[in-house]
DRENDO-1510 file (C-alpha; in Angstrom, 1 decimal, always signed):
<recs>
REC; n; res; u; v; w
REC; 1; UNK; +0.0; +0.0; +0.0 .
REC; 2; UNK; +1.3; +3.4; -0.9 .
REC; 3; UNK; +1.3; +6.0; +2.1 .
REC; 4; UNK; +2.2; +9.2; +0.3 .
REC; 5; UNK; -1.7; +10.6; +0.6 .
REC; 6; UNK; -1.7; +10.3; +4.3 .
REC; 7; UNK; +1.3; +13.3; +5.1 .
REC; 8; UNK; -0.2; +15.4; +1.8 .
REC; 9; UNK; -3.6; +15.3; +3.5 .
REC; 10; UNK; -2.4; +16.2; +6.6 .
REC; 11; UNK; -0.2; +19.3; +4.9 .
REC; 12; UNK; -3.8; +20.5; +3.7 .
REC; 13; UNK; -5.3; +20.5; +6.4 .
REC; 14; UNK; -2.9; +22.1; +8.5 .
REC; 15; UNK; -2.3; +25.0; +6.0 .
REC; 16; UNK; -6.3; +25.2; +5.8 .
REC; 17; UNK; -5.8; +25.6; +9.9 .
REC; 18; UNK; -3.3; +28.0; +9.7 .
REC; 19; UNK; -1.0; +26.2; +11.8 .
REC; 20; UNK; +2.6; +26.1; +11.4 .
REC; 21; UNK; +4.9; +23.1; +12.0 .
REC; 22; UNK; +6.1; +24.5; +14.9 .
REC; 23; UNK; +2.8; +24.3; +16.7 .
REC; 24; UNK; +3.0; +20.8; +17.2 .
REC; 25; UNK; +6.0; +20.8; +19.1 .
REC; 26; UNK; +3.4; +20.8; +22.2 .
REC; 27; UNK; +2.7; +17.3; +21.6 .
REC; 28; UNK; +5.8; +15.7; +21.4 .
REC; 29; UNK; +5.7; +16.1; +17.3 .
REC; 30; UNK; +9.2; +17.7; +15.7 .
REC; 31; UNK; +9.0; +20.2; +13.1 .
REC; 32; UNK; +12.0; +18.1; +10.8 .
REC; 33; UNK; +9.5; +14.7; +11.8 .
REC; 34; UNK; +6.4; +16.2; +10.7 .
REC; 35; UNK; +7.7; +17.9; +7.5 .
REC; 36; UNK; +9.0; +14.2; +7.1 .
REC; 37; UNK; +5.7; +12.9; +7.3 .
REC; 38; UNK; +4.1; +15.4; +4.9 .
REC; 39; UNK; +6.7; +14.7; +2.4 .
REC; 40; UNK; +6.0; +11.1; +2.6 .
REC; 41; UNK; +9.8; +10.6; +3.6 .
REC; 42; UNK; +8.5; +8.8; +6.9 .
REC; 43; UNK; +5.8; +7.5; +8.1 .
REC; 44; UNK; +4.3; +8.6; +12.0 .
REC; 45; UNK; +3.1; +6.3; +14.7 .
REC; 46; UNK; -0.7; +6.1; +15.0 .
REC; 47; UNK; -0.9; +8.1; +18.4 .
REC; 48; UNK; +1.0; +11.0; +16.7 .
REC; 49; UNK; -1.1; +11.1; +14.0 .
REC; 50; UNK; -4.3; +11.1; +16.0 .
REC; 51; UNK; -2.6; +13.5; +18.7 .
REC; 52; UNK; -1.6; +16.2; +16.1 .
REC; 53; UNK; -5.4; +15.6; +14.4 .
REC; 54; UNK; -7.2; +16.3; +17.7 .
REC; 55; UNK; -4.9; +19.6; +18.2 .
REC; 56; UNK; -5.9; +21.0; +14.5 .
REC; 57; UNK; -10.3; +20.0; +15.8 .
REC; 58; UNK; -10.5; +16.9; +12.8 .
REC; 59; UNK; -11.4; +13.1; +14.2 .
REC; 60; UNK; -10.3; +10.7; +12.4 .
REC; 61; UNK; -13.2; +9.7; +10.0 .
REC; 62; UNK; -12.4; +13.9; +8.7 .
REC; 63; UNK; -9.5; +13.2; +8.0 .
REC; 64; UNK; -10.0; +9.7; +6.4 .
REC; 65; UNK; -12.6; +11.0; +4.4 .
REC; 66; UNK; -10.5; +13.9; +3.2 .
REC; 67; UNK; -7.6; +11.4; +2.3 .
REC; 68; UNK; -10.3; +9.9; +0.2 .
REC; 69; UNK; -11.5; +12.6; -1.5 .
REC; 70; UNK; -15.2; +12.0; +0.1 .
REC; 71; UNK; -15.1; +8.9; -1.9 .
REC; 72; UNK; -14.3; +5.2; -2.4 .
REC; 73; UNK; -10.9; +4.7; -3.6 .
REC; 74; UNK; -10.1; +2.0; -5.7 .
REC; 75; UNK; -8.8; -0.1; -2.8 .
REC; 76; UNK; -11.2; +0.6; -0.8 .
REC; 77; UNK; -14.0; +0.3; -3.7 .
REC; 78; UNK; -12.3; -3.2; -4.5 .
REC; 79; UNK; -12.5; -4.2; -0.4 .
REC; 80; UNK; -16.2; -3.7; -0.7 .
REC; 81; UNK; -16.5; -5.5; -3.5 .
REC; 82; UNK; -14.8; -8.5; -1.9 .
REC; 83; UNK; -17.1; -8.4; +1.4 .
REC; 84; UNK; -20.1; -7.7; -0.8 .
REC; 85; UNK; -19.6; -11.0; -2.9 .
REC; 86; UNK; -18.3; -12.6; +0.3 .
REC; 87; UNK; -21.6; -12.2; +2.3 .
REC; 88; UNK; -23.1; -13.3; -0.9 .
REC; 89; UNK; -21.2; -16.5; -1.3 .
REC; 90; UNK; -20.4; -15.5; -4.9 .
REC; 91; UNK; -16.7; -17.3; -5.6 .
REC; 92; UNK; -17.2; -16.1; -9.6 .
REC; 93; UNK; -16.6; -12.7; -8.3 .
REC; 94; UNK; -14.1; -12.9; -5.7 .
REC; 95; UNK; -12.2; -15.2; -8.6 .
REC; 96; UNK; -12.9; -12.0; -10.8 .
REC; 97; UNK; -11.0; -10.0; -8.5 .
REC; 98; UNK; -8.5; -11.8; -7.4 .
REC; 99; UNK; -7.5; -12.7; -11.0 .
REC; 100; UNK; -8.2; -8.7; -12.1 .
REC; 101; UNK; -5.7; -7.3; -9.7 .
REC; 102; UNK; -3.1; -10.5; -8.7 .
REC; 103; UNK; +0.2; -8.4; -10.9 .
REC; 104; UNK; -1.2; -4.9; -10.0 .
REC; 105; UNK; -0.4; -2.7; -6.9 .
REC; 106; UNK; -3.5; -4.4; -5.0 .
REC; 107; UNK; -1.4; -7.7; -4.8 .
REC; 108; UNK; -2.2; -8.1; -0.9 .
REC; 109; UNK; -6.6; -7.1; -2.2 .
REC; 110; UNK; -6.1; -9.6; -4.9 .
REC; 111; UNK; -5.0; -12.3; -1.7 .
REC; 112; UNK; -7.4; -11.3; +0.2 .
REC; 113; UNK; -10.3; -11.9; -2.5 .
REC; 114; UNK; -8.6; -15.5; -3.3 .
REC; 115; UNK; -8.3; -16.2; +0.9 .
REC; 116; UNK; -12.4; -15.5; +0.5 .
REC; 117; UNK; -12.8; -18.4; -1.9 .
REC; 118; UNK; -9.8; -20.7; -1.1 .
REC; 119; UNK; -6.8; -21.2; +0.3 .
REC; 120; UNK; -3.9; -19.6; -0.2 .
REC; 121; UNK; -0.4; -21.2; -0.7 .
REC; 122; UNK; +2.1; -20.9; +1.3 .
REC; 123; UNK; +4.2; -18.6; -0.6 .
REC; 124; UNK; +1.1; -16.5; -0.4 .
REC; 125; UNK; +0.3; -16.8; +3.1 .
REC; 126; UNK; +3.8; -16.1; +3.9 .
REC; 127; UNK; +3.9; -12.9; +1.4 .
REC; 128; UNK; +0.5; -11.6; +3.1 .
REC; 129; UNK; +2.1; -12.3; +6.7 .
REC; 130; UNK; +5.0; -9.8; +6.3 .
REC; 131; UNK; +2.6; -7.2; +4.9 .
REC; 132; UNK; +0.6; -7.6; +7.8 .
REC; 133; UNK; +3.7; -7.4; +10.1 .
REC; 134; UNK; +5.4; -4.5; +8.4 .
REC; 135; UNK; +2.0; -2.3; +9.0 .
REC; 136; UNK; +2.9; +1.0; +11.1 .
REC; 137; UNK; -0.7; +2.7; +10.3 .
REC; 138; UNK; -3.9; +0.2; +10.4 .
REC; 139; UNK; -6.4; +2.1; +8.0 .
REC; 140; UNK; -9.7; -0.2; +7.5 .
REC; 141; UNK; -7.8; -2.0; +4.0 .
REC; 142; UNK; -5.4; -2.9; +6.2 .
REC; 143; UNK; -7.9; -4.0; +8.5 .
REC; 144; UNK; -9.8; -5.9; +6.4 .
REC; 145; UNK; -6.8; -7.4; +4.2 .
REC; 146; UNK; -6.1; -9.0; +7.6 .
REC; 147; UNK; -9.8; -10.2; +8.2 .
REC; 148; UNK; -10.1; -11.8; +5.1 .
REC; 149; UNK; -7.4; -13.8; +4.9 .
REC; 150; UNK; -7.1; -14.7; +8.3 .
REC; 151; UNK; -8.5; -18.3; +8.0 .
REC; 152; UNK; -4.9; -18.8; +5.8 .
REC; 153; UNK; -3.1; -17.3; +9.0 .
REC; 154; UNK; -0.5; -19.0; +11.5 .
REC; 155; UNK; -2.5; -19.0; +14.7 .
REC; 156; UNK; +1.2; -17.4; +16.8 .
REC; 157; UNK; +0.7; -14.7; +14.0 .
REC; 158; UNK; -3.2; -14.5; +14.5 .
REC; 159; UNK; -2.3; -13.7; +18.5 .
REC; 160; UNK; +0.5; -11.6; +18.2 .
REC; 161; UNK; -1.2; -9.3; +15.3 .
REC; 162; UNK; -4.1; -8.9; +17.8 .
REC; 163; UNK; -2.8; -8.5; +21.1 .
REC; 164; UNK; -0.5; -6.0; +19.2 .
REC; 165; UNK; -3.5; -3.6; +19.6 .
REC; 166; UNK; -4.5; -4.5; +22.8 .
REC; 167; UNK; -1.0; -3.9; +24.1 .
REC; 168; UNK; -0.9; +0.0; +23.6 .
REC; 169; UNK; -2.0; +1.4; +26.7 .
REC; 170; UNK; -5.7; +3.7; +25.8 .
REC; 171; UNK; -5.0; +2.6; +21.6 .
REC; 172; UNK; -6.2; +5.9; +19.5 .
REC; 173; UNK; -8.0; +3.6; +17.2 .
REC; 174; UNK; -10.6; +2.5; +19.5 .
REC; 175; UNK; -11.8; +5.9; +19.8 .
REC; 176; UNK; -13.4; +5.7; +16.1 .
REC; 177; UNK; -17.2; +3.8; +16.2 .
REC; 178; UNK; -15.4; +2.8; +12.6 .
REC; 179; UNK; -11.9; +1.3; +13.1 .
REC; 180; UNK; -13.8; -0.5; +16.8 .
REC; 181; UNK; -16.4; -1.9; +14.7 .
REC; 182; UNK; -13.9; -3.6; +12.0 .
REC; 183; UNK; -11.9; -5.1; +15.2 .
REC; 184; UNK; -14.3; -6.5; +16.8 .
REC; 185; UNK; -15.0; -7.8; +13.8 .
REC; 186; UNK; -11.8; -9.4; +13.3 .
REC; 187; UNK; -11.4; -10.4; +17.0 .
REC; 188; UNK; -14.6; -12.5; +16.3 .
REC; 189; UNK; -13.6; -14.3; +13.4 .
REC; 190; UNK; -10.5; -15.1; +15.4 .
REC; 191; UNK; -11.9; -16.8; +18.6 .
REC; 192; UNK; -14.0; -19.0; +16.2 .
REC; 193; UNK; -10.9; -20.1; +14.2 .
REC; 194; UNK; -8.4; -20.2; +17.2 .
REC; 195; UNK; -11.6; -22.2; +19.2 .
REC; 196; UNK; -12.1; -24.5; +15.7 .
REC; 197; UNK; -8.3; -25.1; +16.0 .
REC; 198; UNK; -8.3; -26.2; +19.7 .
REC; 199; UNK; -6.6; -23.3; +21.2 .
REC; 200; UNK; -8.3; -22.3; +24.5 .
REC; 201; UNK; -5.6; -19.6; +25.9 .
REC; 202; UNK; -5.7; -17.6; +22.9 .
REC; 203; UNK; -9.2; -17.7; +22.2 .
REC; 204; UNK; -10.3; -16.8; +25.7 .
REC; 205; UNK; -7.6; -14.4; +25.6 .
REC; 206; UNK; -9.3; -12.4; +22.7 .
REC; 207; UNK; -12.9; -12.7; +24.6 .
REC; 208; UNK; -11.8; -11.2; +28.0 .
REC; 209; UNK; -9.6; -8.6; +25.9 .
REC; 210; UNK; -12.7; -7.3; +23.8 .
REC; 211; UNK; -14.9; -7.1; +27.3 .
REC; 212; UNK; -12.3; -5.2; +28.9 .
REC; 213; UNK; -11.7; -2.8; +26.7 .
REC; 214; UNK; -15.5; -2.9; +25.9 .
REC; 215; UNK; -15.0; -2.7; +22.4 .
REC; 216; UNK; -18.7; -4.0; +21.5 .
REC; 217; UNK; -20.8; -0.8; +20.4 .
REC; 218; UNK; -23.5; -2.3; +18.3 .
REC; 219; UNK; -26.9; -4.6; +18.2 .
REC; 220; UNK; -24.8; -6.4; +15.7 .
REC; 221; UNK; -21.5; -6.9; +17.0 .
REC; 222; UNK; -22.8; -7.9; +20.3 .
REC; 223; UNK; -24.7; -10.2; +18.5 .
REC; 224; UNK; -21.4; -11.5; +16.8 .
REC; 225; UNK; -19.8; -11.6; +20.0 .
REC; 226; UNK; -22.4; -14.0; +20.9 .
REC; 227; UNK; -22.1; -16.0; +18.0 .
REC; 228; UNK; -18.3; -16.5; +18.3 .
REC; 229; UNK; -18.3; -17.1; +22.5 .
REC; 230; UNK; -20.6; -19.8; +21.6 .
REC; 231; UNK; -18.4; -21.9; +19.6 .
REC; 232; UNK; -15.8; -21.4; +22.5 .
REC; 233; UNK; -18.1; -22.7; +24.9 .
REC; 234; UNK; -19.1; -25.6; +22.0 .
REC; 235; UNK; -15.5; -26.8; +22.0 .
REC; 236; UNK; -14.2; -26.4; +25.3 .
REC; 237; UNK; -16.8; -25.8; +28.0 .
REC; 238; UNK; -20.3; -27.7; +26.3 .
REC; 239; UNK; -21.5; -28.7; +23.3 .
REC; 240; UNK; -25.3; -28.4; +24.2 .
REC; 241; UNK; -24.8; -25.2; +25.9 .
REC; 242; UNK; -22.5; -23.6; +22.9 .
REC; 243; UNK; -25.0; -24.8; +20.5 .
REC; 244; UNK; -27.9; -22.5; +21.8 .
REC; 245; UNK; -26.1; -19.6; +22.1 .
REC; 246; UNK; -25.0; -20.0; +18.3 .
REC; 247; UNK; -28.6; -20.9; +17.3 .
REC; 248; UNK; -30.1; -17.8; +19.4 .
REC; 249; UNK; -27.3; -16.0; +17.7 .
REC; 250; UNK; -28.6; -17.6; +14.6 .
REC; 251; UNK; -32.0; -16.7; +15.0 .
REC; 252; UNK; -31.2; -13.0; +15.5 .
REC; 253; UNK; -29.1; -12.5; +12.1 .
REC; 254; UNK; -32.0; -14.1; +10.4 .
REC; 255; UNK; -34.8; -11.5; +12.3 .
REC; 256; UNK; -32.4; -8.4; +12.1 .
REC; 257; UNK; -29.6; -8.8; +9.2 .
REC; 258; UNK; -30.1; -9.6; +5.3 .
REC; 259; UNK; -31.0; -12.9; +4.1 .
REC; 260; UNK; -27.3; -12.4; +2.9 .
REC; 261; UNK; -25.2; -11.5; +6.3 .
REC; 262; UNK; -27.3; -14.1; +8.1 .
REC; 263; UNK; -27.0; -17.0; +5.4 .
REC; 264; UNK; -22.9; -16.2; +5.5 .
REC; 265; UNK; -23.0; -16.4; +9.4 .
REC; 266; UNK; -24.6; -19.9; +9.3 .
REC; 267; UNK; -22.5; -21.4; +6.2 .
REC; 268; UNK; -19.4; -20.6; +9.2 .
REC; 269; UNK; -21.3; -22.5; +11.4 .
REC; 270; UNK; -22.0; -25.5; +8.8 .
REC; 271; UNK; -17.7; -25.0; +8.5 .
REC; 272; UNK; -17.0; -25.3; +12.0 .
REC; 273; UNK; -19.6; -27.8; +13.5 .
REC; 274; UNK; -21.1; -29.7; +10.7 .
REC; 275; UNK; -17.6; -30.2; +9.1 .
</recs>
């Protein structure tokens, strides 16, 4: 993923501000590193970035948005078309994808659309595990690159890629309804592959980690959270037990989601029980 956008956003809307580079000295923020930033040269640590945004007034979806040009980019245009035809079960499309954009500069999208239909080699897993590693600024591609091809993923690297955002004391990117929703999100999918794969630590882990930092801010993701805590308690507490809460869980994607979102959410339970 390229990163120059992120500093020449930034430039604009600190000139639109009329603040100087000196003005973020307050906050720990050099003038030499943020002219680096703004020239693309380097790249700032989350916190910074979200720091020097709260002193110019913009959250985070401002200044996403204005990265964005108020618009869909093409990646993240082809990341909605991945999740659309992934809720839809439609492998012709995610093949379409994949096979549209596997030699462009969406190599990692192009993984992440083939990890949605079928498994990724190793070469591939391995190629998508350094991007994911090598990430200094989570924005929702990367986010999702890592949700979708998680099933691929080494469970070590599953852990330490999650607990990596659990680990920076009061994380800036839980403060955006957004970026929380998407983690959750991923934490989810996680518990129900680490608890598919037998490990207890690291699923339970991930559960008491998303209640303490009370990450779950929606009807929905609630209701995932649900979903996923009851195949923990199906594989390592009890099956009858587990089962109902994924039913119930079941129940409430058909009443409330699309036929779509709830059909995807019991083909993972056909996966991981029925299997």
């Amino acid at each position: 993923m390229a990163y120059k956008k992120f500093g020449n956003a930034f430039r604009q809307l600190r000139e639109q501000k009329s603040l100087s580079l000196s003005d973020f000295t307050s906050i720990g923020i050099s003038k030499a590193s943020l002219s680096r930033f703004e020239r693309a040269e380097t790249m700032m640590s989350f916190e910074k970035v979200v720091q020097a945004l709260q002193l110019m007034g913009v959250s985070l979806e401002e200044y996403e948005n204005f990265l964005n040009d108020y618009s869909l980019d093409e990646s993240s245009s082809l990341i909605k078309e991945i999740e659309i035809a992934l809720f839809k079960g439609d492998g012709t499309q995610l093949q379409k994808i994949y096979t549209m954009n596997t030699s462009s500069d969406y190599r990692q999208i192009s993984l992440a659309a083939k990890a949605s239909f079928t498994s990724l080699n190793c070469e591939e897993i391995d190629e998508i595990t350094d991007f994911l590693y090598n990430i200094q600024i989570w924005s929702t591609i990367e986010l999702f690159i890592f949700y979708f091809t998680m099933d691929d993923l080494n469970t070590n690297d599953i852990l330490y890629l999650i607990n990596s955002f659990f680990i920076v004391k009061n994380n800036k990117i839980f403060n955006s309804p957004k970026y929380k929703g998407l983690f959750v999100r991923i934490c989810c999918r996680a518990i129900c592959i680490l608890s598919y794969r037998g490990h207890r630590d690291g699923s339970e882990h991930i559960i008491k980690q998303v209640d303490i930092h009370k990450l779950v801010n929606s009807m929905f993701l609630r209701n995932l959270f649900h979903f996923s805590k009851g195949f923990w308690t199906y594989t390592f507490k009890s099956k009858n037990e587990g089962n109902t809460i994924i039913l119930r869980a079941l129940d409430i994607f058909y009443s409330l989601s699309t036929p779509d979102i709830a059909n995807y959410y019991q083909n993972r339970y056909d996966l991981y029980l029925k299997k």
